[in-house]
VOLUM-76218 format. One record per residue (C-alpha): x negated, z negated, y; residue in three letters; residue number from 0. Coordinates in steps of 0.25 Angstrom, whole numbers, plus 5000, padded with zeros to 4 digits. Layout:
{c1=X; c3=Z; c2=Y; aa=ALA; i=NUM}
...
// end
This chain:
{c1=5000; c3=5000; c2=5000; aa=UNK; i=0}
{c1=4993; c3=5004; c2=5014; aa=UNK; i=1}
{c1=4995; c3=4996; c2=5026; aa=UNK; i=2}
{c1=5003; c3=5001; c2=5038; aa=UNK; i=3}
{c1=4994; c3=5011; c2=5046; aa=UNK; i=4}
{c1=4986; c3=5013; c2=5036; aa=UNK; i=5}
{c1=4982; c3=5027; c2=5032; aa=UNK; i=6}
{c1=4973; c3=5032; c2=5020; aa=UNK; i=7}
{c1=4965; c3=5042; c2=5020; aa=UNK; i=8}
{c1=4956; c3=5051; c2=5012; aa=UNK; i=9}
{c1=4942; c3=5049; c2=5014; aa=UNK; i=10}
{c1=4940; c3=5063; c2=5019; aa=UNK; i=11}
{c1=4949; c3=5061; c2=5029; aa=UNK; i=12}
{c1=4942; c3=5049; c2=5037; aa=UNK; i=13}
{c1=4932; c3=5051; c2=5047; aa=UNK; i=14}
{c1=4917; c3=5046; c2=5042; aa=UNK; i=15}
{c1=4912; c3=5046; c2=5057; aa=UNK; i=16}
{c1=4907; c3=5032; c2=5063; aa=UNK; i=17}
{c1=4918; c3=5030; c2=5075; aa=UNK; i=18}
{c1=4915; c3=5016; c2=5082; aa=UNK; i=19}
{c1=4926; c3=5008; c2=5085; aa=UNK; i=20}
{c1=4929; c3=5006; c2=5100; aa=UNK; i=21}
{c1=4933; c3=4993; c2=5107; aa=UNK; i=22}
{c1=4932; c3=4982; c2=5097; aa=UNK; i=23}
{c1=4928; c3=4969; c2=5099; aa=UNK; i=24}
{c1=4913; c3=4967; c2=5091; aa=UNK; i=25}
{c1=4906; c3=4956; c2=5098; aa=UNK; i=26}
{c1=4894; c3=4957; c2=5093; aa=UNK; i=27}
{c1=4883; c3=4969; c2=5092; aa=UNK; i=28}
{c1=4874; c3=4975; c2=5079; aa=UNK; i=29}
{c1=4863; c3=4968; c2=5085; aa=UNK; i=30}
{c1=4867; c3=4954; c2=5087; aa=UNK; i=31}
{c1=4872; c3=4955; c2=5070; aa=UNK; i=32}
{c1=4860; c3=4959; c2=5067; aa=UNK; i=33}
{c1=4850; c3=4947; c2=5073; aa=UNK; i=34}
{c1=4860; c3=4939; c2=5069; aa=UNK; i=35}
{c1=4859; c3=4943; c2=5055; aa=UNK; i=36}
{c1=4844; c3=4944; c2=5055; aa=UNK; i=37}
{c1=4846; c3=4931; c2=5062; aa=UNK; i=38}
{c1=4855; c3=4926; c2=5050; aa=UNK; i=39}
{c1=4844; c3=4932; c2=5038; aa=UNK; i=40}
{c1=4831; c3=4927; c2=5046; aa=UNK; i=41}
{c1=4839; c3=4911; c2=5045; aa=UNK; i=42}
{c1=4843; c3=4913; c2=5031; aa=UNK; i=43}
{c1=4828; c3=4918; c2=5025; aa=UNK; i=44}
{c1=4822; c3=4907; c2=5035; aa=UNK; i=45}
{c1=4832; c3=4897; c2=5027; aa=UNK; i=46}
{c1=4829; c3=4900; c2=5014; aa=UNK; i=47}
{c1=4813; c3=4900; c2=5017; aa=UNK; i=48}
{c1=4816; c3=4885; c2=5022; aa=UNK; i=49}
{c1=4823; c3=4883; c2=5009; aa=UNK; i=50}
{c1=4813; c3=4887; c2=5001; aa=UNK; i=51}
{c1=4801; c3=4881; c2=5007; aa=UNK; i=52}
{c1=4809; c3=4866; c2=5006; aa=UNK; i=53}
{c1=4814; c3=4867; c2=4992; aa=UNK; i=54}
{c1=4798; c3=4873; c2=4989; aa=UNK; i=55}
{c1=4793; c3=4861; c2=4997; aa=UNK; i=56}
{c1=4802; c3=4852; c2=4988; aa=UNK; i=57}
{c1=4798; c3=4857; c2=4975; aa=UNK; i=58}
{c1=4782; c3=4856; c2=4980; aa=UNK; i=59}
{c1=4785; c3=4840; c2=4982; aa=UNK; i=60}
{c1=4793; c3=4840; c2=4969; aa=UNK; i=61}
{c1=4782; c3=4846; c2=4961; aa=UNK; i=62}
{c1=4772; c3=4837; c2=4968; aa=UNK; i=63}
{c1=4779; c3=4825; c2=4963; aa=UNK; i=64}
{c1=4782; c3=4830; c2=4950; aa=UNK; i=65}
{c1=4767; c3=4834; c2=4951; aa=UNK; i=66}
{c1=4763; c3=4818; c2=4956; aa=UNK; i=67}
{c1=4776; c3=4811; c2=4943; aa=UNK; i=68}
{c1=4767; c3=4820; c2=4933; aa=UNK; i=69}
{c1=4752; c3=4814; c2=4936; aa=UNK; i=70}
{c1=4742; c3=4820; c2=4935; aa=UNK; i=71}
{c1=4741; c3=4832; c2=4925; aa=UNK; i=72}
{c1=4732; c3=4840; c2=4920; aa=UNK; i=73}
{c1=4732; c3=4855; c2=4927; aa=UNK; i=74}
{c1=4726; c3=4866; c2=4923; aa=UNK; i=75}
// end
């Protein structure tokens, strides 16, 4: 069932030119998105360093202990 107004079409029959829509009420530009995505993946790969780097520098002080609880071994 088709909504009112709506008409189908065949492929063939609708345009395949880019027409930009006038008026509108878009706010923000291309450019702005884009640093705010940059923005966006530069905090994310800068959180997960962080991450990484405290759970590594707990498993260093939990290996150490481990490390101190065992004694003295003999390493080869």
């Amino acid at each position: 069932m088709l909504a009112a107004g709506y008409q189908t079409t065949a492929p063939n029959d609708r345009s395949t030119e880019f027409v930009p829509v006038q008026g509108g009420n878009e706010t923000t530009n291309a450019s702005t998105m884009l640093v705010l995505a940059y923005l966006f993946m530069w905090a994310i790969l800068i959180g997960f360093v962080l991450m990484s780097w405290l759970k590594q520098k707990h498993l260093d002080r939990r290996v150490t202990e481990l490390e101190r609880a065992l004694g003295p071994t003999n390493r080869t």
